[in-house]
N, C-alpha and C positions, 0 to 999 in steps of 0.2 A: 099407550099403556095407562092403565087407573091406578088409581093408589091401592086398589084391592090386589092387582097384579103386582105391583111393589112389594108390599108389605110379605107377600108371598114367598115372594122372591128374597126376602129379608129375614123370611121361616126358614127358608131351605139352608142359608147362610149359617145362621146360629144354631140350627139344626134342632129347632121347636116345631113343636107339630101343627099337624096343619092347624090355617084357623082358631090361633090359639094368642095370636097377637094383638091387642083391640088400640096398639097407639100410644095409650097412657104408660106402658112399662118404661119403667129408668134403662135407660143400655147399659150404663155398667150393674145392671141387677138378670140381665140376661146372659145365661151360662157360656155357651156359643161364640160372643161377644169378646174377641180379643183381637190382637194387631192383623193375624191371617185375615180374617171378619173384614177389619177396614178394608185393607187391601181387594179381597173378591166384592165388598164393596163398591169403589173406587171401581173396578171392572167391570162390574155390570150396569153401573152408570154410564160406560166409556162406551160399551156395545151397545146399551139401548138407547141411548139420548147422546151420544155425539160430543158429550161434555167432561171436562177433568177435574173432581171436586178436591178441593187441597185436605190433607187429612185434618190440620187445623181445622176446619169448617166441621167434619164430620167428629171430632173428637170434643168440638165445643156443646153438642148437640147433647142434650140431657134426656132426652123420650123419644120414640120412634119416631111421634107425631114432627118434631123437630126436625131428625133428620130427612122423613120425609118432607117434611116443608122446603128443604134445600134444593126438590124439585119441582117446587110449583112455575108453573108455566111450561113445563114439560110433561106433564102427565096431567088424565082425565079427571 
């Protein structure tokens, strides 16, 4: 998976339109963005990469860029 595919996949979540995520937004400035969010999170982490991200980790995360960085070495 790319981080293009991620972040996609991180639209459909918070439920922003396509292509409309560039990385730098704050998470809690995105509407979408609440405990359900983490959790289908945390799920699609679990289905696509095999891994279990504590929500700690993902709630420490201030920008998309960040929480996508919590997958690097798992994605293109």
């Amino acid at each position: 998976m790319t981080k293009k595919e991620l972040v996609q996949m991180l639209e459909e979540i918070v439920e922003a339109d396509p292509d409309t995520l560039t990385g730098e937004e704050l998470i809690e400035d995105l509407e979408g963005w609440d405990s359900l969010a983490v959790v289908n999170f945390i799920a699609l982490v679990d289905e696509n990469f095999g891994i279990t991200l504590s929500p700690e980790k993902i709630m420490n995360s201030k920008t998309v860029n960040e929480l996508v960085s919590l997958l690097d070495g798992y994605i293109k």
